[in-house]
KEKE-3310 file (N, C-alpha, C; in steps of 0.2 Angstrom, whole numbers, plus 5000, padded with zeros to 4 digits):
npx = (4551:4542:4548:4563:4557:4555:4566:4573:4564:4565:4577:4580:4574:4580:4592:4588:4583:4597:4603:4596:4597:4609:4619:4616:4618:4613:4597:4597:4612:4610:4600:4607:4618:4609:4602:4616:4619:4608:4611:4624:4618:4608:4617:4623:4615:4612:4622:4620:4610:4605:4611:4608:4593:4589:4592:4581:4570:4569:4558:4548:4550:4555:4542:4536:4544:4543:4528:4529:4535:4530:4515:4517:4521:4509:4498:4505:4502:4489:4486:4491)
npy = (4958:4958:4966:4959:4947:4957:4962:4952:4943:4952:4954:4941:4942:4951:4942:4933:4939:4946:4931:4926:4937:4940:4934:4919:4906:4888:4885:4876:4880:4893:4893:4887:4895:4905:4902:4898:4913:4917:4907:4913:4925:4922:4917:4929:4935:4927:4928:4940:4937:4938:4927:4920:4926:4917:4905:4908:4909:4895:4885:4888:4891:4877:4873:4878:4872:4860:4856:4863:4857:4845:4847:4850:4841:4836:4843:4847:4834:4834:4844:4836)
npz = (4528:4517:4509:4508:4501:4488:4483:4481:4473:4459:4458:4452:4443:4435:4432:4423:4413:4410:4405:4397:4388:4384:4389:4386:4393:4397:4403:4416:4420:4422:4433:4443:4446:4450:4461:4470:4472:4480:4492:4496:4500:4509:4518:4522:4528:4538:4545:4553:4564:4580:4591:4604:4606:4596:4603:4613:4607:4603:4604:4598:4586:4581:4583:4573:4562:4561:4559:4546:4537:4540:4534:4523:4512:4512:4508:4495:4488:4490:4480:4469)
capx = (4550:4542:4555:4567:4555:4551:4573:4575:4563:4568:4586:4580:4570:4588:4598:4585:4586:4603:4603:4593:4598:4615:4624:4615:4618:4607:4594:4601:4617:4607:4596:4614:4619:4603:4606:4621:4618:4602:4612:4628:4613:4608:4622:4626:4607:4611:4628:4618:4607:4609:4614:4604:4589:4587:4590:4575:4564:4569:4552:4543:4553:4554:4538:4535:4547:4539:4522:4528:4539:4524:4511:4519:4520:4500:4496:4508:4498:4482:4485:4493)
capy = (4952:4957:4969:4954:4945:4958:4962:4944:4941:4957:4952:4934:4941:4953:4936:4928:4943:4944:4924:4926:4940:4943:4926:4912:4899:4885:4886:4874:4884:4901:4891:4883:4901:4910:4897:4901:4919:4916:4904:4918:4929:4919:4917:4935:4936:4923:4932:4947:4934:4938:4919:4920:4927:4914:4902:4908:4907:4888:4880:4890:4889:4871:4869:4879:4868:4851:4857:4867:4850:4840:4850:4852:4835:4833:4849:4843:4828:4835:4847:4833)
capz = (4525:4509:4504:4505:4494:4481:4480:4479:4463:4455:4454:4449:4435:4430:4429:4418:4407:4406:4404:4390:4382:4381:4391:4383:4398:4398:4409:4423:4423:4426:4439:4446:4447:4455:4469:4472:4474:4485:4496:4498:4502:4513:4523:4524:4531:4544:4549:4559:4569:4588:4593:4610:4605:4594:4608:4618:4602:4600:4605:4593:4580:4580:4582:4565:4556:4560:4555:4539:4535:4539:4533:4513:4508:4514:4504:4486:4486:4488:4473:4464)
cpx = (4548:4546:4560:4565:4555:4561:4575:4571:4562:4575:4586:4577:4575:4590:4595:4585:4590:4605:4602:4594:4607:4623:4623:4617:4614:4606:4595:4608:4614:4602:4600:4617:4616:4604:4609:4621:4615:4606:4618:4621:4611:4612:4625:4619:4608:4617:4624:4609:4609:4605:4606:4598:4585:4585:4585:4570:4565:4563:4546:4545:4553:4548:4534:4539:4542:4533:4520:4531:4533:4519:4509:4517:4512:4498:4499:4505:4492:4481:4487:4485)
cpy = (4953:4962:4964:4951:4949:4961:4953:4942:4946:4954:4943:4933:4944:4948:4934:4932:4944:4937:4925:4932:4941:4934:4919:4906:4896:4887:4882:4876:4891:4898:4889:4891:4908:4910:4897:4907:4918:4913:4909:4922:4928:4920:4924:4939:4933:4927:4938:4943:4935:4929:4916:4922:4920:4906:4904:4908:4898:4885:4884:4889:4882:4868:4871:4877:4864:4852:4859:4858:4844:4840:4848:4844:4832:4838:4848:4837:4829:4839:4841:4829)
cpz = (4517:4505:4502:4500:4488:4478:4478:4471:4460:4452:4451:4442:4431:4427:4423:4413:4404:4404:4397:4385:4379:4383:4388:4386:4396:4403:4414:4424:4425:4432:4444:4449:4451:4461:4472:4475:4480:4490:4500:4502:4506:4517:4527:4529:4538:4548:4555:4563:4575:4591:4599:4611:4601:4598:4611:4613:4600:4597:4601:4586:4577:4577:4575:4559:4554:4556:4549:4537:4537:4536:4524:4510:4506:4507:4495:4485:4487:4480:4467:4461)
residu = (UNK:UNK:UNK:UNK:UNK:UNK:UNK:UNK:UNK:UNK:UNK:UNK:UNK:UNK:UNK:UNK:UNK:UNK:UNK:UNK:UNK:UNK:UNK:UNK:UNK:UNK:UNK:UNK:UNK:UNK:UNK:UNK:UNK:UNK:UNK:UNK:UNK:UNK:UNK:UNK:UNK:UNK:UNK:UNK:UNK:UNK:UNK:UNK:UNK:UNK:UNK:UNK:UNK:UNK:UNK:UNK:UNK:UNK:UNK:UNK:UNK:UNK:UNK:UNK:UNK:UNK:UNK:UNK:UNK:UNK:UNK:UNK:UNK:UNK:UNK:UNK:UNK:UNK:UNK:UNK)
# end
């Protein structure tokens, strides 16, 4: 997991260099463009998921959605 994160903001600090040095996008088409990546990346992430595995993790899984998705908005409003 932290390899994943530490290739993922490596190549998100390349784009911004090449953004900025040589491409010249505005910075919502290099952010339009990051996204895009990360989401392909994504998906090629989720293609080697075994299906039934993750059926039998359901009930745990769920139940750290609702509490990450309940939790954050508590947590953004207390910093705010």
């Amino acid at each position: 997991m932290l390899t994943a994160f530490a290739v993922l903001l490596v190549m998100a600090a390349l784009l911004a260099f090449l953004n900025e040095r040589y491409l010249r996008f505005p910075t919502t088409v290099g952010v339009t463009l990051a996204g895009a990546l990360a989401s392909i990346l994504l998906f090629a992430g989720a293609l080697g998921l075994d299906a039934r595995q993750l059926l039998r993790q359901r009930a745990s899984i769920l139940t750290h959605a609702v509490i990450s998705i309940l939790l954050s908005p508590v947590l953004i409003g207390l910093a705010a």
